[in-house]
C-alpha positions in Angstrom: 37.3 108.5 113.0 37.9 105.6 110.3 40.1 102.8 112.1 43.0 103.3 109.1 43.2 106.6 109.8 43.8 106.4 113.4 46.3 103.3 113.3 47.8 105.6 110.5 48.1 108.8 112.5 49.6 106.8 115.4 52.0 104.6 113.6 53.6 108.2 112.5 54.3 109.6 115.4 55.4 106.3 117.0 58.2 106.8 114.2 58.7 110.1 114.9 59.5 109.2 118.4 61.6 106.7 117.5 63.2 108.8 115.0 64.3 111.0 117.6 65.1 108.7 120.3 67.3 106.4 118.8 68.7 107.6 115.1 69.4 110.6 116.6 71.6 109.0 119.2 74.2 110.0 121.8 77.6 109.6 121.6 79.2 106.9 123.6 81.2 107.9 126.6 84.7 107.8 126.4 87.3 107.8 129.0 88.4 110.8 130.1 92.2 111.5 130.5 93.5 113.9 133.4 94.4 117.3 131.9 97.9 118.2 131.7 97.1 121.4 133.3 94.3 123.4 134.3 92.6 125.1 131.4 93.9 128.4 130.5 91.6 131.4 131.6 90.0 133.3 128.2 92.2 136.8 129.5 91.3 137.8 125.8 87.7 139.1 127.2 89.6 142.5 128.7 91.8 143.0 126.0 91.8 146.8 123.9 90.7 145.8 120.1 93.3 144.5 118.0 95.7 144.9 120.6 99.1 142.7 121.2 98.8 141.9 124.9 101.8 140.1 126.9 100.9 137.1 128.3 103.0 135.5 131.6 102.1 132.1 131.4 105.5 130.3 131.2 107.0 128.7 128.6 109.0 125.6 127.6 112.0 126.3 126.0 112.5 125.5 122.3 114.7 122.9 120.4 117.1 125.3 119.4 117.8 129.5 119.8 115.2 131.3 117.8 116.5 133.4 115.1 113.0 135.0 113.5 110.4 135.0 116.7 109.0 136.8 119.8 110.6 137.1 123.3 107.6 137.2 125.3 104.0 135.1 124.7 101.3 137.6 123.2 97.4 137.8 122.5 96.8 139.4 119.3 93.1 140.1 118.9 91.2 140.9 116.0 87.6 142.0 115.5 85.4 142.0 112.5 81.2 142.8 111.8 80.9 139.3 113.4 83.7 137.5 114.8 85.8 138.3 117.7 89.3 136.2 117.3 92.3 135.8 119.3 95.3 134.3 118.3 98.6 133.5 120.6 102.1 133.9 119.4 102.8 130.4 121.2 102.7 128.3 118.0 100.5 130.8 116.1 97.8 129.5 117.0 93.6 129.9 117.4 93.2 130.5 121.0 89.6 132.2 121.0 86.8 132.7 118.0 83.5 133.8 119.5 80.5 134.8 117.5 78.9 138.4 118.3 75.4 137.8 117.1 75.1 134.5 118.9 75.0 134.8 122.8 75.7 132.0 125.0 73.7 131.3 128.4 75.8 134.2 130.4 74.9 136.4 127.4 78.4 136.4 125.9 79.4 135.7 122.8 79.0 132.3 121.6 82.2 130.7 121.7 83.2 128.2 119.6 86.9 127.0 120.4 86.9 124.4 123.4 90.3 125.5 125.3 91.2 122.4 127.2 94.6 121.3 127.3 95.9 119.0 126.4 93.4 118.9 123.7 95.2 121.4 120.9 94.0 124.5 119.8 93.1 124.9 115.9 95.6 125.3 113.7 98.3 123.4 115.7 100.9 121.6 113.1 101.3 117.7 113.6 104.2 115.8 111.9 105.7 112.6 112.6 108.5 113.9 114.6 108.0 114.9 118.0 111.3 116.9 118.3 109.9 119.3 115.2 106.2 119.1 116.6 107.5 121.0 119.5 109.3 123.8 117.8 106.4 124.5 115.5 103.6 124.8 118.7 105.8 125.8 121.8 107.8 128.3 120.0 107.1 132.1 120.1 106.2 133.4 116.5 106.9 137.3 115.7 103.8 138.9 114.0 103.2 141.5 111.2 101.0 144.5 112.9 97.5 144.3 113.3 94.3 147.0 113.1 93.8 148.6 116.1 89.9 149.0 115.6 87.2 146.8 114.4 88.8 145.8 110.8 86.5 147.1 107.9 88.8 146.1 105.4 90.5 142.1 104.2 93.4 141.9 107.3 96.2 139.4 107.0 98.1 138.2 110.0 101.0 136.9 109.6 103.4 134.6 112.1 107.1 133.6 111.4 109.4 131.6 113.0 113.0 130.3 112.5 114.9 128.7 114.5 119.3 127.8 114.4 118.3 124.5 113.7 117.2 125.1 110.0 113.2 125.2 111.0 111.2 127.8 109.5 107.6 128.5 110.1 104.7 131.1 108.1 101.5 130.9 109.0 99.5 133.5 107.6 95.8 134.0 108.2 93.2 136.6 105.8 90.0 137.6 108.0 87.6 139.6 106.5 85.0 142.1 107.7 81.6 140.3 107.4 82.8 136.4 107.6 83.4 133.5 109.5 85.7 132.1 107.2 89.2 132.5 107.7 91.8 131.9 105.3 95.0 130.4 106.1 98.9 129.6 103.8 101.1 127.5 105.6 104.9 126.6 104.5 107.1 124.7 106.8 110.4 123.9 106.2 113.2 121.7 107.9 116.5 122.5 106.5 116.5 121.7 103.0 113.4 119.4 103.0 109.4 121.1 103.4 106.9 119.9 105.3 103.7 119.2 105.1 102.0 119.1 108.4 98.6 118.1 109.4 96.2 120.9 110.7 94.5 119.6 113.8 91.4 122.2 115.4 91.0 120.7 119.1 87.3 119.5 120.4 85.3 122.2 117.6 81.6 123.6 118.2 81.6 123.9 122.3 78.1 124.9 121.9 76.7 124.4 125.8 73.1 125.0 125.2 70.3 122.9 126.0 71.0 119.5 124.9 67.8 116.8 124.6 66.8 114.1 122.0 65.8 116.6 120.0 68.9 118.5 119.3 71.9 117.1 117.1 75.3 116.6 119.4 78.8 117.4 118.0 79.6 114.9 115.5 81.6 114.3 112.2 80.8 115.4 109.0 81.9 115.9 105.4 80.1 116.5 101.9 81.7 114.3 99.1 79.8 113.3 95.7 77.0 115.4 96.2 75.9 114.2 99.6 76.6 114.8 103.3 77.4 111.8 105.9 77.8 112.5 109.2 79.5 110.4 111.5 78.2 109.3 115.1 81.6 108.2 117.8 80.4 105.0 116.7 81.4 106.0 113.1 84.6 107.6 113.9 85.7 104.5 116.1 85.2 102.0 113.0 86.8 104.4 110.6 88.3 107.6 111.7 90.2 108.9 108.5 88.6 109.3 105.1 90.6 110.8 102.0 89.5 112.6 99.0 88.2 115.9 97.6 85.4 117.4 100.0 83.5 120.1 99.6 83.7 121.0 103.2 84.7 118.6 105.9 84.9 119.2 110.0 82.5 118.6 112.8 79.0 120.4 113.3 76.0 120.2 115.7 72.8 121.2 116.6 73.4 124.8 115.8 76.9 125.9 114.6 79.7 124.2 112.6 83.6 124.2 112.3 84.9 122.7 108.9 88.1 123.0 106.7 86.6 123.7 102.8 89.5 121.9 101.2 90.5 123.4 97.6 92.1 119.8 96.4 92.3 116.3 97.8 92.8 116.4 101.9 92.7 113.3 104.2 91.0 114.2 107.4 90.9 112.4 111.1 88.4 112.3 113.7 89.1 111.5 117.0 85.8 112.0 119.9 86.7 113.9 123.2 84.9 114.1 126.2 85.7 117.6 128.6 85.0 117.1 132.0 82.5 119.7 133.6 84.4 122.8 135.3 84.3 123.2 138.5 84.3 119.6 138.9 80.6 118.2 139.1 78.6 114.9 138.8 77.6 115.8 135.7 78.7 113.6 132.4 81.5 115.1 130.3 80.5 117.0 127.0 81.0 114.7 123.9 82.7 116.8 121.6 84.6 116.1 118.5 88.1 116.7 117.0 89.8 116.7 113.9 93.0 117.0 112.1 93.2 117.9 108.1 96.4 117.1 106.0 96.4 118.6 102.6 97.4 116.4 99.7 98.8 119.4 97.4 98.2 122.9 98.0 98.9 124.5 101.6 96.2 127.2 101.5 92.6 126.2 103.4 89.9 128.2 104.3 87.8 127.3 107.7 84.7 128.1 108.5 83.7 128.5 111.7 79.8 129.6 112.5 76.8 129.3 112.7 74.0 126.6 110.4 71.7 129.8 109.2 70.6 129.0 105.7 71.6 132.5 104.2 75.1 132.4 106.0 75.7 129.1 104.2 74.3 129.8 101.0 76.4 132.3 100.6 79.4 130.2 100.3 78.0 127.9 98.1 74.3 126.1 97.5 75.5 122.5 98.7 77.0 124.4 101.8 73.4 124.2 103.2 73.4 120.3 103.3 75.2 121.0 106.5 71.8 121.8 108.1 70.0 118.2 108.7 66.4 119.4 107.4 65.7 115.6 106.8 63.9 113.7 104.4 61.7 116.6 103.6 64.3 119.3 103.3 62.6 120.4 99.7 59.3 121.8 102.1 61.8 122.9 104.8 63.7 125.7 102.7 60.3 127.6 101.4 58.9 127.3 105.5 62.3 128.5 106.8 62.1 131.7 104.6 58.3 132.3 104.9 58.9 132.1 108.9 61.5 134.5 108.5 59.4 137.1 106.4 56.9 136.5 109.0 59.3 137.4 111.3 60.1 140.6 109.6 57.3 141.9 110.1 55.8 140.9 113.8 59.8 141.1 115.1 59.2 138.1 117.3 59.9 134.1 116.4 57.1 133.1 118.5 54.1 135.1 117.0 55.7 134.1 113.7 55.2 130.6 114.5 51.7 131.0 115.3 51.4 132.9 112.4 53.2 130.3 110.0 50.9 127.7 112.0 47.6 129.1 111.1 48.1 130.2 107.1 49.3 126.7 106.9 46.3 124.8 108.4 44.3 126.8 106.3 46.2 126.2 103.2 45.8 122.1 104.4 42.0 122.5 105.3 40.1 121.8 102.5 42.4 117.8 102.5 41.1 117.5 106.5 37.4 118.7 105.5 37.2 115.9 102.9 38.4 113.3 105.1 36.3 114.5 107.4 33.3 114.2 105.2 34.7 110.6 104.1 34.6 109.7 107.6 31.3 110.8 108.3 30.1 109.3 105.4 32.0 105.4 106.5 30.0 106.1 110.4 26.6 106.3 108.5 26.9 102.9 107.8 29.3 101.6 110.2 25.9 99.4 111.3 25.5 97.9 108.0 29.5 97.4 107.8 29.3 95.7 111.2 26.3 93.5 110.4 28.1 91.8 107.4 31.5 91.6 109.8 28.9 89.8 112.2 27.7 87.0 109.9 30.9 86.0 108.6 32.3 86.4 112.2 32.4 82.4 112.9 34.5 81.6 109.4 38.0 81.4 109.8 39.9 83.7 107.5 41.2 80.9 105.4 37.5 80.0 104.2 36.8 80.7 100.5 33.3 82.0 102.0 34.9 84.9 103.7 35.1 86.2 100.7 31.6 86.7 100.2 32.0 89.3 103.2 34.5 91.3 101.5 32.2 91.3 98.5 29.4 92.5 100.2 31.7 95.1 101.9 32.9 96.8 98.7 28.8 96.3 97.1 27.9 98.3 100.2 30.6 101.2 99.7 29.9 101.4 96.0 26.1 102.0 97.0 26.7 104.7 99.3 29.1 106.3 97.3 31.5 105.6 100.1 35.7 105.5 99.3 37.2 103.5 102.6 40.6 105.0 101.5 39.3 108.5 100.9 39.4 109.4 104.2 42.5 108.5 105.4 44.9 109.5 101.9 44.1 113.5 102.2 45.0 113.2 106.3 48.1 111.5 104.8 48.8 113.9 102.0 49.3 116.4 105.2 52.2 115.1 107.4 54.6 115.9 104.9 53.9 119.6 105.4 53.4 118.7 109.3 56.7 116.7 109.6 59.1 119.3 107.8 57.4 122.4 109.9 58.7 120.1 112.6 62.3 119.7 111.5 62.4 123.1 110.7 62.1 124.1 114.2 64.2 121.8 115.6 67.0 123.0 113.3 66.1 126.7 112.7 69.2 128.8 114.6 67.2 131.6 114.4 64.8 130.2 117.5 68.3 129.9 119.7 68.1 132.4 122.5 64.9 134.0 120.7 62.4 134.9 123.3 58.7 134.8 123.1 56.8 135.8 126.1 56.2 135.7 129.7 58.5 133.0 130.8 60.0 131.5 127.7 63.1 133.6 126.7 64.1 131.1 124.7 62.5 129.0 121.4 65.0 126.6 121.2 64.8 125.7 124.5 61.8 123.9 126.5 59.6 125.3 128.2 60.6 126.0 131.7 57.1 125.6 133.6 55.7 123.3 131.2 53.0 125.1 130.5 53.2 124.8 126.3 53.1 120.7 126.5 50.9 120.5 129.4 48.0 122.6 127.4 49.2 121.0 123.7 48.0 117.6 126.0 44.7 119.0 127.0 44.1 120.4 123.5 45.0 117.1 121.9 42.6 114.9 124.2 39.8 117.9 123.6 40.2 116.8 119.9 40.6 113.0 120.2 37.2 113.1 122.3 35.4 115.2 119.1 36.4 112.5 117.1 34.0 110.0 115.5 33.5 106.6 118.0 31.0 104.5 116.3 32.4 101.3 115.1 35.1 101.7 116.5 36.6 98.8 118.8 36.6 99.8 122.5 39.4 98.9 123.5 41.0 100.7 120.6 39.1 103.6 121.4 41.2 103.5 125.0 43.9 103.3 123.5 43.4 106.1 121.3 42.9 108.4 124.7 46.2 107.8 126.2 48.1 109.0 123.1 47.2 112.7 124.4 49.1 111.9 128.1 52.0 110.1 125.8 52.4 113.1 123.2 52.3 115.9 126.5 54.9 113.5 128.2 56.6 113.2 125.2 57.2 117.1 124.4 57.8 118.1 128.2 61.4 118.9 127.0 61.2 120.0 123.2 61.5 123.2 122.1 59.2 125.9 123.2 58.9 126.5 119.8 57.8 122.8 118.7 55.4 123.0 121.3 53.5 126.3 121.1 53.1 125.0 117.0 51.3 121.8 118.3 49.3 123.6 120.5 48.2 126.1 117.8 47.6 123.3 115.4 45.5 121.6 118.0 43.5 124.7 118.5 43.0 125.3 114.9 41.9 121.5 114.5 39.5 121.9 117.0 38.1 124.7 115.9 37.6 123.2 112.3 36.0 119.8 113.5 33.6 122.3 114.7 32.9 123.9 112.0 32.9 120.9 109.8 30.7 119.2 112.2 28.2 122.5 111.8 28.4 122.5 108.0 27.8 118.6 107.2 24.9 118.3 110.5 24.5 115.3 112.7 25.5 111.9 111.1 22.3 109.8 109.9 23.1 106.5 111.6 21.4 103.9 110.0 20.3 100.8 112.2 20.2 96.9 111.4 17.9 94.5 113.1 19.8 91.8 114.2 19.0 88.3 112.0 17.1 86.5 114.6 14.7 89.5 114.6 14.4 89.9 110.7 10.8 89.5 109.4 9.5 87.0 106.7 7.6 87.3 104.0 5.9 84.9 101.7 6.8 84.9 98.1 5.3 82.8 94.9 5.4 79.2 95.4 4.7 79.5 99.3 8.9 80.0 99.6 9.1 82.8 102.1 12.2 85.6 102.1 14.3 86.9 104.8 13.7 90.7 104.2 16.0 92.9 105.8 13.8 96.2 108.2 16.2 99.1 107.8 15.2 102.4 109.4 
């Protein structure tokens, strides 16, 4: 293969892997404080549907007597098409929101409220006065009735509270059958003056799957002026409020995402957490990330809280989907995203799809590698004749107005042969666009999580367990870099061109299953069509050159004799 091509081919994945090692970074760790108390058990798990269960956790006593609330603390659960949500009476408050189609690794559903005290849960009111903080969130709130079944119509659920001391508390919350947004009026009052509180949602997104370099951690985010920023702990520690009108702003990761989407002007806080492991282990906290949201004007929000699939987000609105970090290529993402799931539709498995995907796009991309292929074959013809000019200007330093002549001769020789240096290294080029978004798109795609395959990999999103994927994409990829093309090419390049196979396999021991079995396929398919091309165009003519010393000479007019070149 043409030198370009191969410097060309490394230097991009050297910046994928770089990509992926440090942009995508981890956030720092933070200190972790003791917790107040030991986190509350999720009880909600045995509770009837839509049920109003008593709850005998104690409680601290409030400011004043309660004139509108509850005597005893309650779990009022509520579940829809998707969503299974349990509020507490205790404040009003978010206790549990756990997704039905998304299981987590005890094949539950997905929860995505981290209940760690004394981190709050969502929807927990913060003012500047401590005394009213605590009558808002400790208090008991009485609620309207709720469903007893799974809802199928609109539900509201509302929480008041009033206490002798002139507080008064509604929180009021609209779920809907086949959503993950939840709607939510607040109006606060002390005595004669309202409130506005902030709306804080404790460490969002407790996603616990497999985390690697190639998966997004919890982090900030927002969308404002047409474009999302995220924001690393590094972020948030330099600047941890921002104001303004957002389209959507919370924290997200690799998979799901919790965000307010304001209707007005909001100024919203982050503020990284790090939750110890439980039981107690050696293992590093989880770096989550929390937030608080203070509307500037009106006092209804909607929140979002689900998962990144594109037709989930869309659904809300068409910028929505900048929540899912496609990358530089997302414009090639969003058609390979729906073909894979048309596939999909139709082989009901996310593995075979990917093969599938894999092969109609290498042959979509095969005529671009048979002409470079071609282009190479045609430089190797007269890689001799290339190196013999390299040769005779070898002893000139590169600052010599006579090296020119070499370049000269160079570009005489190409235009002879009909040979295009660059020709066989743009159409390899014009294909990692394609390459690099099929990658990003399964590294994001939350339709891989938990999807199995076969055998021993249950789960796309997740590496392969035995290795097996990454070991054979290795084997494949040094099968192809031995087919390649070796004349004229340096040696000691040519090494180093043989270890790229041992770095890529070591390199993809723990990406996705799914990333790997598309390399491998792509591999395969590569081979396969070197072979063919190889058939198709025959053996390379090599042409020779007889080294100078060796050149013959023959006499000319005049008795002047002429160095003739003998080419066979």
């Amino acid at each position: 293969m043409e030198r370009r091509v191969l410097i060309a081919i490394l230097l991009s994945f050297i910046v994928l892997y770089v990509y992926q090692a440090w942009v995508v970074k981890p956030a720092p760790k933070r200190a972790v404080s003791a917790p107040a108390a030991a986190p509350a058990s999720n009880s909600s798990a045995s509770v009837a549907v839509g049920s109003a269960t008593p709850v005998t956790a104690p409680a601290s006593a409030p400011v004043s007597a309660t004139v509108v609330g509850d005597s005893a603390e309650r779990e009022i659960r509520i579940e829809t098409r998707d969503v299974i949500a349990v509020f507490t009476n205790r404040g009003a408050r978010l206790k549990s929101w756990r997704l039905k189609k998304y299981l987590d690794q005890q094949r539950q559903p997905q929860e995505l409220i981290e209940n760690s005290p004394p981190h709050p849960l969502p929807f927990t009111l913060q003012t500047t006065d401590d005394s009213l903080n605590a009558s808002l969130n400790d208090s008991l709130y009485s609620v309207s009735a709720v469903p007893s079944s799974v809802i199928a119509t609109p539900t509201d659920v509302r929480f008041e509270y009033r206490n002798e001391a002139g507080v008064r508390a509604l929180k009021e919350f609209h779920l809907t059958p086949d959503s993950y947004i939840v709607g939510f009026r607040l109006d606060v009052a002390a005595g004669d003056r309202s409130v506005s509180p902030a709306i804080a949602w404790g460490p969002a997104v407790g996603d616990v799957a497999e985390v690697s370099r190639y998966t997004q951690k919890a982090e900030g985010i927002f969308f404002q002026s047409g474009k999302a920023q995220r924001l690393s702990a590094k972020d948030i520690s330099k600047q941890p409020s921002y104001e303004g009108e957002f389209l959507f702003a919370g924290v997200d990761d690799n998979y799901f995402m919790t965000v307010a989407l304001p209707k007005g002007a909001v100024r919203i806080t982050y503020q990284p957490v790090a939750i110890p492991v439980l039981p107690p282990s050696k293992d590093a906290p989880r770096d989550l990330v929390s937030f608080s949201i203070e509307p500037k004007g009106t006092r209804e929000l909607q929140f979002f809280a689900g998962p990144k699939d594109f037709d989930v987000l869309a659904a809300i609105g068409p910028d929505v989907t900048r929540a899912i970090n496609f990358g530089m290529f997302a414009v090639i993402v969003v058609p390979l995203l729906k073909s894979l799931k048309w596939v999909n539709g139709y082989v009901g498995n996310y593995g075979w799809a990917i093969i599938i995907l894999t092969v109609i796009i290498n042959i979509v991309i095969f005529p671009l590698r048979h002409k470079s292929v071609v282009s190479m074959r045609k430089m190797q013809e007269i890689q001799p004749e290339v190196k013999s000019i390299q040769d005779r200007y070898a002893k000139l330093k590169a600052t010599d107005p006579a090296k020119q002549k070499m370049n000269q001769e160079l570009m005489a020789l190409y235009k002879e042969r009909g040979v295009n240096p660059a020709s066989g290294c743009v159409p390899i080029l014009l294909t990692f666009p394609l390459i690099f978004a099929f990658y990003a798109l399964l590294s994001t795609a939350i339709e891989l999580r938990g999807a199995p395959f076969l055998g021993w990999i249950h789960d796309l999103s997740a590496h392969d367990p035995y290795y097996v994927t990454p070991i054979l994409m290795g084997i494949s990829q040094l099968w192809q870099q031995w087919m390649m093309p070796s004349a004229g090419v340096d040696p000691a390049q040519q090494k180093m061109m043989m270890f790229m196979p041992i770095m890529f396999a070591f390199m993809f021991l723990w990406a996705p299953a799914g990333l790997a079995i598309y390399w491998l396929v792509s591999n395969v398919w590569q081979i396969g069509q070197q072979y063919l091309t190889n058939y198709m165009i025959g053996p390379p003519a090599v042409r020779t050159v007889r080294p100078a010393a060796e050149r013959r000479l023959k006499r000319v007019g005049g008795g002047k004799t002429e160095a003739a070149d003998n080419k066979s």
